[in-house]
N, C-alpha and C positions, 0 to 999 in steps of 0.2 A: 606284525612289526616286532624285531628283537631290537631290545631295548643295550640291555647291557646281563651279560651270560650268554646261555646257550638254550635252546630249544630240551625242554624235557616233557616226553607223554604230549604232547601238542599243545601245549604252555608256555609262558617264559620264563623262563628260571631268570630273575631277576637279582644280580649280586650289588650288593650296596659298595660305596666308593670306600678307600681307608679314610677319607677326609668325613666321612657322616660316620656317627656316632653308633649307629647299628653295625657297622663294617669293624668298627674298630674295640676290642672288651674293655682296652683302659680308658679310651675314650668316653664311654658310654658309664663306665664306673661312676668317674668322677663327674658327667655329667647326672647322674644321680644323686649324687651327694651334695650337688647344688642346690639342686631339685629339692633334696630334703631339709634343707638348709635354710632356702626361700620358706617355703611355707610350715615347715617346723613341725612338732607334734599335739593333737589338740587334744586338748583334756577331755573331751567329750566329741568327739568325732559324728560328722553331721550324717543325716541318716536318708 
């Protein structure tokens, strides 16, 4: 089944949409920077 892309080596090369955050660099930026915004930095980081 092809999803979205093209066939590569008998796989599917599966290309992300520009609307998801993997497809898109600035997208995914600043969906990072929420990210680290949400949960912050912890002074002792769990182990």
């Amino acid at each position: 089944m092809l999803l979205k892309g093209g066939r590569h080596k008998g796989g599917t090369d599966v290309m992300a949409p520009k609307t998801e955050p993997s497809g898109n660099p600035e997208g995914l930026e600043s969906l990072l920077k929420d990210l680290h915004r949400l949960v912050g930095i912890r002074p002792k980081p769990l182990r």
